[in-house]
C-alpha positions as CSV (number, residue, x, y, z in Angstrom):
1,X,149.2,4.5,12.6
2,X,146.2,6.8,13.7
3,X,143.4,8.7,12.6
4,X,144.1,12.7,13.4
5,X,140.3,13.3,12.3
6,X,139.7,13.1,16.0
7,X,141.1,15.0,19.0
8,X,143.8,13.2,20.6
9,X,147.1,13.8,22.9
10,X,150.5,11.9,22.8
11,X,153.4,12.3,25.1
12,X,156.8,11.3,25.2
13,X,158.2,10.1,27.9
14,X,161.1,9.2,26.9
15,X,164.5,11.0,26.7
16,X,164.8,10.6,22.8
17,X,163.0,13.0,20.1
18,X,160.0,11.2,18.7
19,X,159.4,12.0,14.8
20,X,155.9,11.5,13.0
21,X,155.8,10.7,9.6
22,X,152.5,12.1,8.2
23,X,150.6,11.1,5.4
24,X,147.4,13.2,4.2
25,X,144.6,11.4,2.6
26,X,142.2,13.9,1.2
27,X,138.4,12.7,0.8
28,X,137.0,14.1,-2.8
29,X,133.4,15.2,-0.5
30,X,135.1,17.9,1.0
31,X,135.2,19.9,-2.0
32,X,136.3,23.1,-2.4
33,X,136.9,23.3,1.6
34,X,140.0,20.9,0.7
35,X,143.1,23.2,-0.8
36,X,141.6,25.9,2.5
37,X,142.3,23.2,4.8
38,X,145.8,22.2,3.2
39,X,146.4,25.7,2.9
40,X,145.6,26.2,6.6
41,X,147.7,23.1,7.6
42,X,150.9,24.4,5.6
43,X,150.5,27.8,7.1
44,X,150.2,26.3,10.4
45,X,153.6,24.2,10.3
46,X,155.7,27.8,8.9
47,X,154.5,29.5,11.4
48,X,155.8,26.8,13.6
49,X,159.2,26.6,11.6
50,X,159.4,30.6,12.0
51,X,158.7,30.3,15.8
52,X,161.4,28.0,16.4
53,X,163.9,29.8,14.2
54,X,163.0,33.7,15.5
55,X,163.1,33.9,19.1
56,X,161.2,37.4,19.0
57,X,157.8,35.0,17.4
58,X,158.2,32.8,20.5
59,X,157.1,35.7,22.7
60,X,154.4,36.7,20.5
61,X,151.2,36.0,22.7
62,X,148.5,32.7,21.7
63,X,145.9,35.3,20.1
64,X,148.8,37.3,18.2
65,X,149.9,33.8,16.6
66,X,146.5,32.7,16.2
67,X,145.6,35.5,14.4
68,X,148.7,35.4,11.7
69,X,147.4,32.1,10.9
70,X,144.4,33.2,8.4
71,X,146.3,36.0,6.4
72,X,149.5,33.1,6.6
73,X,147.0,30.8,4.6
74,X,146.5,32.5,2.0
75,X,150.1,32.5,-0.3
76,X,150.0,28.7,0.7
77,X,146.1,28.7,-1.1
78,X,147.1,31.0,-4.0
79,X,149.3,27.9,-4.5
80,X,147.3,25.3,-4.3
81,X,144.5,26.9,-6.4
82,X,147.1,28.0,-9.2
83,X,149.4,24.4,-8.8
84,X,145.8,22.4,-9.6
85,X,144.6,23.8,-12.8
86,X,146.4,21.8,-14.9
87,X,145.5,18.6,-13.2
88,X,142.0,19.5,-13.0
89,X,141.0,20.7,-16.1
90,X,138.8,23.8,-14.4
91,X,140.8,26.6,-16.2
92,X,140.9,26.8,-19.8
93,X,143.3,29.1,-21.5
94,X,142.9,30.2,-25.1
């Protein structure tokens, strides 16, 4: 297990594909910055998905990607913020 709250590199060196399992615990003092930084996090890993899958994204250059990442963020937060109300009791309806 490690802490991805710092900055860190990992290499393989071996011949066999190496597969993290991740699990995200979310502390309650980040507030509202919390379903931006999921959102953010979930943008960042389609973006990957898409890369892999369309070759023509590969070639994109770094700046082009990184700059798909903010308006990518925001469907992934629409769904957060919707998906929570229920849970948190901040919306009342009727």
């Amino acid at each position: 297990m490690f802490n991805d709250g710092r900055r860190h590199h990992v290499w393989n060196f071996t011949d066999k594909s190496r597969v993290i399992l991740m699990r995200d615990v979310v502390k309650p003092e980040y507030g509202v910055g919390t379903k931006w930084s999921c959102a953010r996090i979930l943008s960042n890993v389609a973006l990957l998905y898409l890369q892999a899958r369309v070759p023509a994204l590969r070639r994109l250059p770094r700046r082009a990607t990184a700059v798909l990442h903010q308006p990518s963020s925001l469907p992934f937060w629409m769904y957060l913020l919707f998906r929570a109300w229920p849970r948190t009791g901040t919306l009342r309806l009727g």
